[in-house]
C-alpha positions in Angstrom: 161.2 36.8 192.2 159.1 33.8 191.9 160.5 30.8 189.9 158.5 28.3 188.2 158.4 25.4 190.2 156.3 22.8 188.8 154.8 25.4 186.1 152.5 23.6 183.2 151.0 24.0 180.4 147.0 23.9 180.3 145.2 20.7 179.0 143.2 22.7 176.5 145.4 24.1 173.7 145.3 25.2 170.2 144.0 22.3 167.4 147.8 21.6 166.5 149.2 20.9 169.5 150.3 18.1 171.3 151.6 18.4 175.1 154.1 15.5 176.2 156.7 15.3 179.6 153.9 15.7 182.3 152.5 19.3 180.3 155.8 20.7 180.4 156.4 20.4 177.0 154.2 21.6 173.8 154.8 20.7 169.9 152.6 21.7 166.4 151.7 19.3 164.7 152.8 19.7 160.9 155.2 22.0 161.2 155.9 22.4 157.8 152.9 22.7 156.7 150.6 24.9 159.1 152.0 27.6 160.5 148.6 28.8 162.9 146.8 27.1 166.1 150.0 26.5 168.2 148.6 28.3 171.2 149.2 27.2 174.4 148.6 28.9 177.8 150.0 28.0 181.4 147.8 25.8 183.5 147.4 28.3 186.4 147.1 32.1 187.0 150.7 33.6 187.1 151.5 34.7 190.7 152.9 38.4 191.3 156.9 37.9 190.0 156.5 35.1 188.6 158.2 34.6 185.5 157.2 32.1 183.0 159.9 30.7 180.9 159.8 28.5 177.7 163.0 26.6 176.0 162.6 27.0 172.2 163.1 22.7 171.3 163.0 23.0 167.5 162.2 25.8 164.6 161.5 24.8 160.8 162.3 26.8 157.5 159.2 27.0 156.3 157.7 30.0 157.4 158.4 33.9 158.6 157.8 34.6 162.4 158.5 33.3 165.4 157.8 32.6 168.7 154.8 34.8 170.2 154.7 35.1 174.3 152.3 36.9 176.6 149.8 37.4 179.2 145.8 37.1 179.2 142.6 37.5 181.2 141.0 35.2 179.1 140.4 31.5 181.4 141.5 28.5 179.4 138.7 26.1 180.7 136.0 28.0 178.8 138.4 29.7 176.2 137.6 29.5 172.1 141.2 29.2 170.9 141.8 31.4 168.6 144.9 30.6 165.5 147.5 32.8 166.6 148.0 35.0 170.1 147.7 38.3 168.2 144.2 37.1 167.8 143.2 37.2 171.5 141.0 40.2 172.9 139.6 40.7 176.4 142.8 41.9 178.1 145.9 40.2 176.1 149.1 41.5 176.0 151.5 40.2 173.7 155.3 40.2 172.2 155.7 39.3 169.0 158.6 40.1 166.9 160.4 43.0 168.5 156.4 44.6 169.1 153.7 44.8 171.9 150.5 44.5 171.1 147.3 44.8 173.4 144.4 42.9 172.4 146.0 42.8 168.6 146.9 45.9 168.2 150.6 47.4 168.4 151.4 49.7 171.3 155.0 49.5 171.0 156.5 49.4 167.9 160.4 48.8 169.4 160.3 46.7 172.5 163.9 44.6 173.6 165.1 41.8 171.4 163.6 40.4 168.0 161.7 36.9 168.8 161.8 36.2 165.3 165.6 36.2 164.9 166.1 33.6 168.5 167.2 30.3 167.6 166.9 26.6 169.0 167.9 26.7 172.9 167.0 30.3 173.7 164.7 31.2 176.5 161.9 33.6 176.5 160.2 34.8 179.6 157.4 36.7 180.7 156.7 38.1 183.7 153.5 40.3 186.1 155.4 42.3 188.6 153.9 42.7 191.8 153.4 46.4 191.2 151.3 45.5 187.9 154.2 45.9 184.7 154.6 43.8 182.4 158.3 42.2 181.9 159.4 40.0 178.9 162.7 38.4 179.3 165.0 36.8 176.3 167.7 34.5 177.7 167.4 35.3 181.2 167.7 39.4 180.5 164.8 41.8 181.4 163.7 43.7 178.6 162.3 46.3 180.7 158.6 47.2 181.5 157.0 46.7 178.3 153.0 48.0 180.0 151.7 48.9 182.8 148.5 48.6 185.1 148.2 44.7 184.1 146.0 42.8 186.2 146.0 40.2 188.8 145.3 36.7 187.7 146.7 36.5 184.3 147.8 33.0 182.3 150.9 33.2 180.3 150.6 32.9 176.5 153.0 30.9 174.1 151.9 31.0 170.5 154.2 28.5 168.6 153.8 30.8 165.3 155.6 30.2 162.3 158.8 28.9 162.3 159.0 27.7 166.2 157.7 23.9 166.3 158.2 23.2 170.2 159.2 24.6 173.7 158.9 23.3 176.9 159.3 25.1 180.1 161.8 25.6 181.8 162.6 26.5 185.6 163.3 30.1 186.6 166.2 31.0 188.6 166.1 33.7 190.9 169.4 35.6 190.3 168.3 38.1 187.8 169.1 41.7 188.8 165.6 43.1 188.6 165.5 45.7 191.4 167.4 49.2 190.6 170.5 50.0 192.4 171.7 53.4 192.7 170.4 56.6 190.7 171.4 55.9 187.6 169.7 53.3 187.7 166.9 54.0 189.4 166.4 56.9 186.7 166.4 54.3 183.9 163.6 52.3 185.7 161.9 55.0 186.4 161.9 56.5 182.6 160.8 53.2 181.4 157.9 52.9 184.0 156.6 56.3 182.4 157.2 55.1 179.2 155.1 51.9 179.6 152.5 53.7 181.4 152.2 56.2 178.1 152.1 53.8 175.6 149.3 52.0 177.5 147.3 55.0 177.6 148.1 55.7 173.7 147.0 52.3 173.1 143.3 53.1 175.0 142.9 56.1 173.5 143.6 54.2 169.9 141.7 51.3 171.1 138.5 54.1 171.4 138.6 55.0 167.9 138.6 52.1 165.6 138.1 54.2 162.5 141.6 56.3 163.7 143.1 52.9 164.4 142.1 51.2 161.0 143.2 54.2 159.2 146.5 54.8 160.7 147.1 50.4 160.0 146.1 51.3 156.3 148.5 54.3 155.5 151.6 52.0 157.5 151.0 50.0 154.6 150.6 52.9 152.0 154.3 54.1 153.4 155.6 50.8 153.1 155.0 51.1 149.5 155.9 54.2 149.1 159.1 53.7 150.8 160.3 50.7 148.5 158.8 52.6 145.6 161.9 52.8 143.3 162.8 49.3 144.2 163.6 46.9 140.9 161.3 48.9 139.0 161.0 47.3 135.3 159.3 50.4 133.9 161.9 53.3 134.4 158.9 56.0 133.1 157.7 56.1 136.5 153.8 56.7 136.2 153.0 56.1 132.7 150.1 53.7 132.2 150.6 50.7 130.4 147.8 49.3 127.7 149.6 46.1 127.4 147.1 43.2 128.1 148.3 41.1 131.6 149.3 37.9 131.8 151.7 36.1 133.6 155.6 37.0 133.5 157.7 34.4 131.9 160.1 34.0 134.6 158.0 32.1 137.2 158.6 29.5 140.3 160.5 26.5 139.2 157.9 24.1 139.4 155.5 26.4 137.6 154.5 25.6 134.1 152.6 28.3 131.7 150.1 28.0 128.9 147.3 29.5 127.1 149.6 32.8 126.2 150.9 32.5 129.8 147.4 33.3 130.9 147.1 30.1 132.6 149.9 28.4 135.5 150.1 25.5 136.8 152.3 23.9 139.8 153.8 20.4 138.9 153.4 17.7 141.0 151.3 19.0 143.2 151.2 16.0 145.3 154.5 16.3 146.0 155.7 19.8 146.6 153.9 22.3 147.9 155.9 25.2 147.3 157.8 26.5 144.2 154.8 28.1 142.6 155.2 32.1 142.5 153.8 33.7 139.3 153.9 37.8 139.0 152.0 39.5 136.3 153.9 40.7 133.0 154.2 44.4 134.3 153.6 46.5 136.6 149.9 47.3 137.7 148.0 50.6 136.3 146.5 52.6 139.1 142.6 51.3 139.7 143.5 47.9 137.8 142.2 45.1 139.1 144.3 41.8 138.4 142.2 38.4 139.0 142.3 34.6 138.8 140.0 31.9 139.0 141.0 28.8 140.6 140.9 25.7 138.4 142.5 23.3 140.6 142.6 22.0 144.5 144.3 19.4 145.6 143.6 17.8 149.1 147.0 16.9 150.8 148.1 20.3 152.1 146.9 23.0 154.5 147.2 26.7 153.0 146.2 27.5 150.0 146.1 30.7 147.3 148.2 33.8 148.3 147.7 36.8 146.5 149.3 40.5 146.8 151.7 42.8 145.3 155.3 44.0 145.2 157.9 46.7 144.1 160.3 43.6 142.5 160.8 43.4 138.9 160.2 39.7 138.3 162.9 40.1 135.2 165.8 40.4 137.5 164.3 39.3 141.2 165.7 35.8 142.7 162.2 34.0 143.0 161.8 33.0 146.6 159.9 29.3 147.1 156.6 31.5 148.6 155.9 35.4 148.1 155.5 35.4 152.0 159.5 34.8 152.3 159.9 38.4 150.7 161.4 40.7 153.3 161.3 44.1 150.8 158.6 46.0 149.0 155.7 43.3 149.6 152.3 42.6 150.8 150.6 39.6 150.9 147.2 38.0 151.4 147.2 34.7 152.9 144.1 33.2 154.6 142.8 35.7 156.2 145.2 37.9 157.1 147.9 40.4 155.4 151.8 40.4 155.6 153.7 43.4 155.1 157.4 41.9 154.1 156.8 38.6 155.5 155.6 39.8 158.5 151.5 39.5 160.1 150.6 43.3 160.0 146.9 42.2 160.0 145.3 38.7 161.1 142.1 39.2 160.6 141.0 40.9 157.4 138.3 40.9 155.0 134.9 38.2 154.8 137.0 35.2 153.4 139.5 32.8 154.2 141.6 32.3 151.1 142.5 28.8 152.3 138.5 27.7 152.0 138.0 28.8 148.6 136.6 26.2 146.0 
């Protein structure tokens, strides 16, 4: 197995990063306040069993997610960087969370350890095999073929997503057991090369049918609704329809502060905390009801802006979390342009707007 050598990061990179110790070593810029455009891709095409290994340096609070790592086609000298590595197309595969996704879209639901939950010092690898799988490794352990018929000349991918602020690579030893010995396991590798090989072709046949696709990403949210359903539900006559005119619930972030018959919120200091400012409505949504805001205030320090969406929680007895995107039950959230499902990216790119652009 190839190791790294004197592997690099690429000089062209994502807006937010800076590259320091010779390209070995990558870092967002405001950590704590951006959580997009950490991508970085290795300076050269990955040779056949080579694996590609990244030190996470430093994680923040701030945000849910992780460390994202992959492969892609796509050539870094002429590439348009997109925010995150789920948003590459053109032949990208990547691991995010404890998923696979081809070109953004899952493939493998359950794939080897959960990036999100690795801490400062762990390792993550990636890795083209000679006979065309692809291999992600998490402290030095093979996860196992995770797809099949990748091509030749592929960079590696690290998206410093969320909460990871910096890696730097690290060389890769050459002692991992990656060849099958014996039949047992030889049978295991085996049953995992089918596997990868038939979730890359349920992934093309997907891939061919965008309506199929979009409709089968809109009822995952449907059932993750309707599975947290019953969840601290403040009206215990479960689908009677409520006339009661909205506003917002009295019990609100701890910097918020309400007026105009709690039809109007605003965050205190805004100049200094950028968090803090959750409002739910007074009760629970009647089926068709639209619930809207107008903006009456920017401010100009931070990145981010408005997040809007919905949960199962009954603000009466619910812990208020310092953002709505920290909620890991019942919840779905807009924020910028793209939709998490319990504090998780289930969508990046959705709708015509950008909430964070809105006047």
């Amino acid at each position: 197995m190839a190791s790294n050598g004197t592997a690099r990061f690429h000089e062209r990179t994502g807006t937010l990063v800076t590259l320091s110790n010779d390209n070995r070593t990558a870092q967002r810029s405001h950590p704590t306040q951006e959580f997009n455009n950490g991508v970085v891709l290795s300076a050269t095409a990955l040779r056949d069993d080579q694996v590609f290994e990244v030190k996470i340096d430093k994680k923040v609070n701030s945000w849910s997610g992780s460390i994202e790592i992959g492969v892609t086609l796509c050539d870094p000298d002429s590439l348009t960087f997109p925010i995150s590595a789920t948003g590459f197309r053109d032949g990208t595969w990547v691991m995010s969370g404890s998923s696979v996704l081809k070109d953004g879209h899952s493939m493998i639901e359950e794939y080897g350890s959960d990036l999100d939950q690795l801490s400062e010092g762990d390792i993550v690898g990636v890795m083209r095999s000679s006979a065309g799988e692809l291999h992600f490794f998490v402290n030095g352990i093979d996860q196992g073929p995770a797809a099949s018929g990748i091509p030749s000349d592929v960079f590696a991918v690290i998206d410093m997503y969320g909460k990871c602020a910096q890696v730097s690579i690290v060389d890769s030893t050459d002692n991992r057991d990656n060849v099958p010995n014996g039949p047992v396991e030889m049978a295991n590798h085996l049953a995992n090369e089918f596997l990868a090989q038939l979730s890359t072709q349920i992934v093309n046949d997907l891939t061919d049918n965008t309506d199929l696709l979009t409709m089968n990403d809109d009822n995952a949210i449907s059932n993750e609704l309707a599975n947290n359903h019953l969840t601290d539900r403040g009206n215990e006559a479960e689908g009677l329809q409520s006339s009661e005119r909205l506003c917002f619930h009295e019990r609100c972030g701890s910097l918020i502060k309400l007026t105009n018959g709690r039809r109007t919120a605003e965050r205190r200091r805004p100049l200094d905390e950028f968090n803090n400012g959750v409002v739910m409505t007074n009760r629970p949504l009647n089926d068709d009801e639209y619930f809207e805001i107008r903006l009456d205030r920017l401010v100009d320090k931070w990145s981010g802006s408005i997040e809007v969406g919905i949960t199962t929680h009954n603000p009466s007895v619910i812990d208020l979390p310092q953002t709505m995107t920290n909620m890991r039950s019942g919840t779905i959230m807009m924020s910028g342009c793209g939709i998490l499902t319990n504090g998780k990216g289930t969508r990046r790119e959705y709708g015509q707007y950008n909430l964070d652009t809105l006047a």
